[in-house]
Biopython code that builds the backbone (N, CA, C, O; Angstrom):
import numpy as np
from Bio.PDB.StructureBuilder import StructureBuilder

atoms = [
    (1, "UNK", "N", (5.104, 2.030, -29.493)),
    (1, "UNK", "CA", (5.966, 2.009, -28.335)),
    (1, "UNK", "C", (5.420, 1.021, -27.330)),
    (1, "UNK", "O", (4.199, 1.036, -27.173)),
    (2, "UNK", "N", (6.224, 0.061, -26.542)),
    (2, "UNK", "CA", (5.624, -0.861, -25.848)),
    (2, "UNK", "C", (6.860, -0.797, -24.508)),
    (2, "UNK", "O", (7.988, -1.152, -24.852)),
    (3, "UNK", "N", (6.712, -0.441, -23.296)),
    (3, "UNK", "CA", (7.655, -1.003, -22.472)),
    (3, "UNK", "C", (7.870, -2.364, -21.736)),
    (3, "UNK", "O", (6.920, -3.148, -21.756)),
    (4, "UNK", "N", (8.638, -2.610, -21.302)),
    (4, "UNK", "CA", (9.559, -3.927, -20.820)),
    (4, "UNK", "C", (8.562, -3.972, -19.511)),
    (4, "UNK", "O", (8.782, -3.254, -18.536)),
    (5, "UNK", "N", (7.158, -5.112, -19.591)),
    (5, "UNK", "CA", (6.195, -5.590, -18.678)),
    (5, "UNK", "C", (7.165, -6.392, -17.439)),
    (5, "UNK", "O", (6.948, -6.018, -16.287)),
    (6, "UNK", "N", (7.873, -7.119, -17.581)),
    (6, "UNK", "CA", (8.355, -7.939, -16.908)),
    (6, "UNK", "C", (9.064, -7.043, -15.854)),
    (6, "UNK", "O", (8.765, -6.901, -14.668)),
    (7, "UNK", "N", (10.182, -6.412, -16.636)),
    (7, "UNK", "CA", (10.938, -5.377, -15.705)),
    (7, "UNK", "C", (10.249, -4.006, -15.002)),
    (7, "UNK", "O", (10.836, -3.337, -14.150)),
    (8, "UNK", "N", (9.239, -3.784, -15.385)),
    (8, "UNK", "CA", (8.342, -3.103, -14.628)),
    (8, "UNK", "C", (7.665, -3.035, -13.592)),
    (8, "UNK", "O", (7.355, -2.115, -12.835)),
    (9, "UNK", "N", (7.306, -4.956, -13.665)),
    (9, "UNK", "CA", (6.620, -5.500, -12.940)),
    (9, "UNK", "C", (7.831, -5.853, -11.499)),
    (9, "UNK", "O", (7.743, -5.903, -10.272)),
    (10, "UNK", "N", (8.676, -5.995, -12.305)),
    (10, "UNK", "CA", (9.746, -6.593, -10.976)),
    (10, "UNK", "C", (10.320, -5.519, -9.918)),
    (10, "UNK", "O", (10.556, -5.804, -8.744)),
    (11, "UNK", "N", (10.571, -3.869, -10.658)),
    (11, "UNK", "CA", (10.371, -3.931, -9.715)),
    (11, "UNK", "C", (9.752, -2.828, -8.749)),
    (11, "UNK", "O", (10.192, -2.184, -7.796)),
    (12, "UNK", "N", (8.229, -2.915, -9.589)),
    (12, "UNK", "CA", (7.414, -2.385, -8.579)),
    (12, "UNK", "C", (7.604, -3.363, -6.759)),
    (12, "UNK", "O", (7.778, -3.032, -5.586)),
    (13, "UNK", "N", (7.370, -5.105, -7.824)),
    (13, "UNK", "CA", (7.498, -5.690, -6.333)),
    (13, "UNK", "C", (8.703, -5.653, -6.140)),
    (13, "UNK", "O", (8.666, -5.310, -4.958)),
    (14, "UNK", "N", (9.789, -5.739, -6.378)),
    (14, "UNK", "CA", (11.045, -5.574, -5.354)),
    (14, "UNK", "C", (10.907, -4.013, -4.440)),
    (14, "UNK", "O", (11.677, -3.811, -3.501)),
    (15, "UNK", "N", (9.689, -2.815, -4.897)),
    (15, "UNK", "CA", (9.834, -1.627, -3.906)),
    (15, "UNK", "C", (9.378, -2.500, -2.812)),
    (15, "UNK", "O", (10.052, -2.588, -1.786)),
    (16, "UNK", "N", (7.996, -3.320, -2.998)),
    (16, "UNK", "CA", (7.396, -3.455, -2.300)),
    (16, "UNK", "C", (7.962, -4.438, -1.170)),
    (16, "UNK", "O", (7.527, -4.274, -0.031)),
    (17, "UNK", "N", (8.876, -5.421, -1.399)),
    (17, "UNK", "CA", (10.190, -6.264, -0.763)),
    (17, "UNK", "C", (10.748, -5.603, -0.012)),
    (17, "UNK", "O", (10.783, -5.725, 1.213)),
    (18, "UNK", "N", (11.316, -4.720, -0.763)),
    (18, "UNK", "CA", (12.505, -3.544, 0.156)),
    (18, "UNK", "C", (11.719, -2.799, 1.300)),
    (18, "UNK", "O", (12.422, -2.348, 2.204)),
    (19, "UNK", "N", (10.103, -2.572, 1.404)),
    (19, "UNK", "CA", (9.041, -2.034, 2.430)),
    (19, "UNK", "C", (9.580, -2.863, 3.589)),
    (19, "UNK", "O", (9.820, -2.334, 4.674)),
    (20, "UNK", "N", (9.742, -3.968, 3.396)),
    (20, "UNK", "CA", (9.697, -5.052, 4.274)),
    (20, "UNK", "C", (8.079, -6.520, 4.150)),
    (20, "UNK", "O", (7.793, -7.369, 4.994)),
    (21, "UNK", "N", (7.345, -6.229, 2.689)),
    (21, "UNK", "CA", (6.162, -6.720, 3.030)),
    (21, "UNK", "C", (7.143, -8.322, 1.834)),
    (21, "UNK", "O", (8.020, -8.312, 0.970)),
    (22, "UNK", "N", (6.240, -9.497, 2.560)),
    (22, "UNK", "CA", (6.638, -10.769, 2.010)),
    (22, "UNK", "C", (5.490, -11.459, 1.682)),
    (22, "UNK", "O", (5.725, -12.226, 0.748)),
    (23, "UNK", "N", (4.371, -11.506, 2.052)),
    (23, "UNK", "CA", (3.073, -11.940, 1.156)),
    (23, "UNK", "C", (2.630, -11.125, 0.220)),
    (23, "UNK", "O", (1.604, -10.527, 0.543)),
    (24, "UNK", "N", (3.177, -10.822, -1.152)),
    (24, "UNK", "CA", (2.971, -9.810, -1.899)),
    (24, "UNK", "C", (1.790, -10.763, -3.206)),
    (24, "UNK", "O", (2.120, -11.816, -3.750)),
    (25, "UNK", "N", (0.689, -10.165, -3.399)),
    (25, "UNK", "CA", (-0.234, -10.500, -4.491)),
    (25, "UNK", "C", (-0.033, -10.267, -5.649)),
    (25, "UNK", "O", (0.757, -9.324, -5.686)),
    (26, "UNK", "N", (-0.340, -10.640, -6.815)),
    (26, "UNK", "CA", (-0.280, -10.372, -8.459)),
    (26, "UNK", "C", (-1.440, -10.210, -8.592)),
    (26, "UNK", "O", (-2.214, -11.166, -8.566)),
    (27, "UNK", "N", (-1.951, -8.625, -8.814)),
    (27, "UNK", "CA", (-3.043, -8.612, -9.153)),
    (27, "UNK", "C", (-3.996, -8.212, -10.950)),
    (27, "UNK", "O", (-3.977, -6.988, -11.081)),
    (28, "UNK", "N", (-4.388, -8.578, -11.617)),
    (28, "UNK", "CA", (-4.510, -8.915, -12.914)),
    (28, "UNK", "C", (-3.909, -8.862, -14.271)),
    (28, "UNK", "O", (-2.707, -8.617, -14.165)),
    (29, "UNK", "N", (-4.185, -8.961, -15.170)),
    (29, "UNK", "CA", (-4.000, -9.604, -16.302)),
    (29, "UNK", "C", (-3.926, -11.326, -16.352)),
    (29, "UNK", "O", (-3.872, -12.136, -15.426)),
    (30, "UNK", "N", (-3.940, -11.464, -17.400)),
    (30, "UNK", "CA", (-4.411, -12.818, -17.600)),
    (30, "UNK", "C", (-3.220, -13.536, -18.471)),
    (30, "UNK", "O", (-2.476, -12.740, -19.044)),
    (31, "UNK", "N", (-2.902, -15.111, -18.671)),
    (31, "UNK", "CA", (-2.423, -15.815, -19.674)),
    (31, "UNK", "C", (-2.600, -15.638, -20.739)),
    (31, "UNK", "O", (-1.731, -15.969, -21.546)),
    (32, "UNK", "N", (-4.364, -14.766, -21.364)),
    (32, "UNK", "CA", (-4.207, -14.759, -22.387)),
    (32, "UNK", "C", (-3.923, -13.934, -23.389)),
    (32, "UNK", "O", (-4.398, -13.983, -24.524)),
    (33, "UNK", "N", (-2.863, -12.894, -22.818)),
    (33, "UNK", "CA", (-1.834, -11.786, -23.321)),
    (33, "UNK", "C", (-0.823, -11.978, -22.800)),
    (33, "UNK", "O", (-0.567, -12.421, -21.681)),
    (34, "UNK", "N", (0.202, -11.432, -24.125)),
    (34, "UNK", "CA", (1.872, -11.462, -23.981)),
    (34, "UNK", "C", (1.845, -10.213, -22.556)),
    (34, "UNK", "O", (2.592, -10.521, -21.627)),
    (35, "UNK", "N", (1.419, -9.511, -22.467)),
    (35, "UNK", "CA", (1.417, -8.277, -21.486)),
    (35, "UNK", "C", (1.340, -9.047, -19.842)),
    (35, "UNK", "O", (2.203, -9.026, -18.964)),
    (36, "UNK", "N", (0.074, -9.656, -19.831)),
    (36, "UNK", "CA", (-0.162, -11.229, -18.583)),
    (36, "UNK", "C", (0.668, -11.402, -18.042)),
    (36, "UNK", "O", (1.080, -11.005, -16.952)),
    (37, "UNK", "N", (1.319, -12.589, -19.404)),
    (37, "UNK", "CA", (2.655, -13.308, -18.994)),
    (37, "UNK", "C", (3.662, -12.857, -18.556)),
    (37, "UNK", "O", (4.258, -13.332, -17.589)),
    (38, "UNK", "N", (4.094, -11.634, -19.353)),
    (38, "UNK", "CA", (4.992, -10.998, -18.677)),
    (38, "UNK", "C", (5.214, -10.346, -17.259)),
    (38, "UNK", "O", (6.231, -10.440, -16.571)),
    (39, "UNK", "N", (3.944, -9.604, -16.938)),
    (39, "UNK", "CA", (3.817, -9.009, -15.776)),
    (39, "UNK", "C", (4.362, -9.951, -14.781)),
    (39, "UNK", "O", (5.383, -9.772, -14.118)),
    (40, "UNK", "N", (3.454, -11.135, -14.737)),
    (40, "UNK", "CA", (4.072, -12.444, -13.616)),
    (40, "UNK", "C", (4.538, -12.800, -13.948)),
    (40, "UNK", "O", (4.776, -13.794, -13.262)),
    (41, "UNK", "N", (5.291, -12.802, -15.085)),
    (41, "UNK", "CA", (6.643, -13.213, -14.617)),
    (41, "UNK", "C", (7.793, -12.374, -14.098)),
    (41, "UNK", "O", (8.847, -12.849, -13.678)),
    (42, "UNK", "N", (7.488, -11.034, -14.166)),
    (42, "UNK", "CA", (8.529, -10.281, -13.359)),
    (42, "UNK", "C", (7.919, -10.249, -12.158)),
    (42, "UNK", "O", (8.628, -10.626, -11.225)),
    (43, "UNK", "N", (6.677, -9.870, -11.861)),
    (43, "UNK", "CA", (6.501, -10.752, -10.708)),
    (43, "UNK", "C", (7.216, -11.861, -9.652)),
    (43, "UNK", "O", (7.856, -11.538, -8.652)),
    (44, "UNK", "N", (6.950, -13.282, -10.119)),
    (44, "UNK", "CA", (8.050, -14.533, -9.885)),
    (44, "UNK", "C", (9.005, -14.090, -10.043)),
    (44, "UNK", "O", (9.704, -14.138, -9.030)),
    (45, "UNK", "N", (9.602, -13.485, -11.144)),
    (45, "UNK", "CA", (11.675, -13.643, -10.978)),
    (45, "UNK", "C", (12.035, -12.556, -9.351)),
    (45, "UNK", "O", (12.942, -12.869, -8.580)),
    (46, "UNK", "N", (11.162, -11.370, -9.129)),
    (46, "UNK", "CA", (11.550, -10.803, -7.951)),
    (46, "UNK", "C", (11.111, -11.549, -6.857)),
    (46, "UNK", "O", (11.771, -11.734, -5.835)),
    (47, "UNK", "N", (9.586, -12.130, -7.162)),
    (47, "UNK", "CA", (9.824, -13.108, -5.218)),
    (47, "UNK", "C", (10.355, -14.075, -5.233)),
    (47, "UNK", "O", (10.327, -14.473, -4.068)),
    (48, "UNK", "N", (11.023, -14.996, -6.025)),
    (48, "UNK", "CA", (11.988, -15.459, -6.470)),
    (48, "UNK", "C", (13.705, -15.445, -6.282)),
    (48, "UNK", "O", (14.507, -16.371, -6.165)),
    (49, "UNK", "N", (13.859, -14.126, -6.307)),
    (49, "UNK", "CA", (14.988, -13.780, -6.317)),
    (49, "UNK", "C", (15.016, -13.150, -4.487)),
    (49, "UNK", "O", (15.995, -13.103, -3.743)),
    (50, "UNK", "N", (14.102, -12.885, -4.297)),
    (50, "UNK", "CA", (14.120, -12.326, -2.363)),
    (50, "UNK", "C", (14.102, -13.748, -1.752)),
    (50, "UNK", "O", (14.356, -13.941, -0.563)),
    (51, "UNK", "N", (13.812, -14.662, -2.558)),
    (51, "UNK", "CA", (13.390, -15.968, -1.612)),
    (51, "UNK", "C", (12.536, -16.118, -0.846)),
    (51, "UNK", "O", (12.631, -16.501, 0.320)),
    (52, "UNK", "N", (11.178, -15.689, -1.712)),
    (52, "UNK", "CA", (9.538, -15.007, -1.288)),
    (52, "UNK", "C", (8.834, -16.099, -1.770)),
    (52, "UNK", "O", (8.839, -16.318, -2.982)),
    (53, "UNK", "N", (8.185, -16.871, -0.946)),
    (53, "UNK", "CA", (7.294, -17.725, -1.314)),
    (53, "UNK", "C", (6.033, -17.181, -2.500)),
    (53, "UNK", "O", (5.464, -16.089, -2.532)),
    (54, "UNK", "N", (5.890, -18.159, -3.253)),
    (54, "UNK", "CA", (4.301, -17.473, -4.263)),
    (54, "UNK", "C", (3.409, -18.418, -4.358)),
    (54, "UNK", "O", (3.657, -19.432, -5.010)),
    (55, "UNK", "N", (2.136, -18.223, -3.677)),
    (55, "UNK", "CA", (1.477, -18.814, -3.984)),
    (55, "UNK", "C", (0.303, -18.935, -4.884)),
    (55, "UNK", "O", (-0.390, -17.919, -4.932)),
    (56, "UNK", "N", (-0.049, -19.854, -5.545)),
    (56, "UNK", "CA", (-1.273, -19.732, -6.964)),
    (56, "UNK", "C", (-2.184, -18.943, -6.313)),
    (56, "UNK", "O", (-2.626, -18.197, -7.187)),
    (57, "UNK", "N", (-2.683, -18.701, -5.328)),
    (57, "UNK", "CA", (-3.687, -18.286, -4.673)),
    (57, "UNK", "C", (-3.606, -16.757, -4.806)),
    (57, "UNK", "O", (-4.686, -16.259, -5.124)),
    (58, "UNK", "N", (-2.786, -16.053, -4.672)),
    (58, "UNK", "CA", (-1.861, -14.764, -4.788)),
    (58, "UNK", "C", (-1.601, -14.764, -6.077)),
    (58, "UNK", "O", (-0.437, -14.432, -6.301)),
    (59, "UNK", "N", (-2.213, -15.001, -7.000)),
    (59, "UNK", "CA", (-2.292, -14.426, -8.195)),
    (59, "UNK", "C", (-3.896, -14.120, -8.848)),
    (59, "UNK", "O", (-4.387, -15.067, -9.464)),
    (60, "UNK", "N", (-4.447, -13.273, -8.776)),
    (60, "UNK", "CA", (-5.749, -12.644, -8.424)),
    (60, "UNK", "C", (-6.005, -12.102, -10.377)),
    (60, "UNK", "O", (-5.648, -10.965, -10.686)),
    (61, "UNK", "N", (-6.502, -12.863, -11.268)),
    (61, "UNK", "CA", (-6.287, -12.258, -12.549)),
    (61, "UNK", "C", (-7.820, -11.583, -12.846)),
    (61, "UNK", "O", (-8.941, -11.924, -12.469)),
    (62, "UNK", "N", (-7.472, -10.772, -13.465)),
    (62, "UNK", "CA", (-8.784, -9.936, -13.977)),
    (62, "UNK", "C", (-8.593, -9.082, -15.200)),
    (62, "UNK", "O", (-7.492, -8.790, -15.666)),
    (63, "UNK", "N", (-9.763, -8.705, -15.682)),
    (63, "UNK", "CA", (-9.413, -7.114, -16.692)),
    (63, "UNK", "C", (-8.736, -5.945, -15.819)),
    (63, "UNK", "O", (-8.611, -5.729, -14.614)),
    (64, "UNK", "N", (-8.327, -5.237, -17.117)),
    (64, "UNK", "CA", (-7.086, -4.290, -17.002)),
    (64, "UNK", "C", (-8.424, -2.530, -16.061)),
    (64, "UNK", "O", (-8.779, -1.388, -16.352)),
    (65, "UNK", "N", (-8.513, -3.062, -15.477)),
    (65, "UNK", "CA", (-10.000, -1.586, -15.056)),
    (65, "UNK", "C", (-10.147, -1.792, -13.209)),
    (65, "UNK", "O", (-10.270, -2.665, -12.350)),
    (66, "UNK", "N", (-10.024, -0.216, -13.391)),
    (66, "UNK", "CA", (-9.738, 0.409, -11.933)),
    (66, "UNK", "C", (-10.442, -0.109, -10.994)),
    (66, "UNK", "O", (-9.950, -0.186, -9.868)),
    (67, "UNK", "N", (-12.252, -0.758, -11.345)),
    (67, "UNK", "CA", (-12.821, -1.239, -10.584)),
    (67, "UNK", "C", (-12.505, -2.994, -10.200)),
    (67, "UNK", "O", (-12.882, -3.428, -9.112)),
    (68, "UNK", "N", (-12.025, -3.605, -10.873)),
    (68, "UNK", "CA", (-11.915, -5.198, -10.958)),
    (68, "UNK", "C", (-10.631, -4.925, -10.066)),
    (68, "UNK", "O", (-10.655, -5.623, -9.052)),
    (69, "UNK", "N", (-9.270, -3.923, -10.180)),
    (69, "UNK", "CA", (-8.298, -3.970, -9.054)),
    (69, "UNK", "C", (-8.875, -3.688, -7.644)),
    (69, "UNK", "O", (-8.490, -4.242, -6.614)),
    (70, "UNK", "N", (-10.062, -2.545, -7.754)),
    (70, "UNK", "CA", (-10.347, -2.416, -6.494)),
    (70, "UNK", "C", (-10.885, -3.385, -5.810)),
    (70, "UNK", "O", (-10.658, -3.419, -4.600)),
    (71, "UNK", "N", (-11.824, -4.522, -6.493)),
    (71, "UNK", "CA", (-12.357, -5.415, -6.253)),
    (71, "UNK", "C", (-11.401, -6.745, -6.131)),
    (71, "UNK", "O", (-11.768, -7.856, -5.748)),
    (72, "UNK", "N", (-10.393, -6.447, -6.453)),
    (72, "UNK", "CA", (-9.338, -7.815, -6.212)),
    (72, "UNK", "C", (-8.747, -7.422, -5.010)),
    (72, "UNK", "O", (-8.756, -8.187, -4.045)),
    (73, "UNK", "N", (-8.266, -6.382, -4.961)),
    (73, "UNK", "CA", (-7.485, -6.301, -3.444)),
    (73, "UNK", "C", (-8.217, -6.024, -2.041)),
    (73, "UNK", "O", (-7.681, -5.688, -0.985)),
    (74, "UNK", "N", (-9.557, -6.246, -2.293)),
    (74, "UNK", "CA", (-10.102, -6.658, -1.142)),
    (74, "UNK", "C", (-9.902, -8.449, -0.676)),
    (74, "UNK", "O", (-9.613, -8.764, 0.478)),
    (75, "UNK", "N", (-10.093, -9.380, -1.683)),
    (75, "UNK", "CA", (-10.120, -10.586, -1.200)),
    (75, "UNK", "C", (-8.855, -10.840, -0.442)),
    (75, "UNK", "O", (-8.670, -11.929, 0.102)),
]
sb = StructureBuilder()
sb.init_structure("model")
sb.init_model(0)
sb.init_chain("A")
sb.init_seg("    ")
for serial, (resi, resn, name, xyz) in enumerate(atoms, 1):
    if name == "N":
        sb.init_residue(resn, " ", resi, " ")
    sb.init_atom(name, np.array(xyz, "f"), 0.0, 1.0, " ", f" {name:<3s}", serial, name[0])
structure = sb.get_structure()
């Protein structure tokens, strides 16, 4: 069983859009999984589709582990 990364991803951030927040981060996985790619890219198609700037900088990649997120969303 595998669910739909992209659409998952989109729209956690479209909740986070609808908050009212517009500097929204991508925080890990990597290019070098189909799982990665997908995530950001549902990612991009929702700030994308709000007409949300993205910047490379705001994409924060790491392993999939509770401590490397905690450690990304500090920077």
């Amino acid at each position: 069983f595998r669910g739909d990364d992209a659409y998952g991803t989109g729209l956690a951030t479209n909740h986070l859009i609808s908050l009212g927040h517009k500097r929204i981060a991508m925080i890990g996985g990597t290019d070098q999984t189909s799982t990665g790619r997908d995530r950001y890219q549902g990612y991009l198609n929702a700030m994308e589709a709000a007409g949300l700037e993205v910047r490379p900088s705001w994409r924060i990649p790491g392993p999939r582990t509770k401590q490397a997120g905690f450690e990304a969303a500090g920077q």
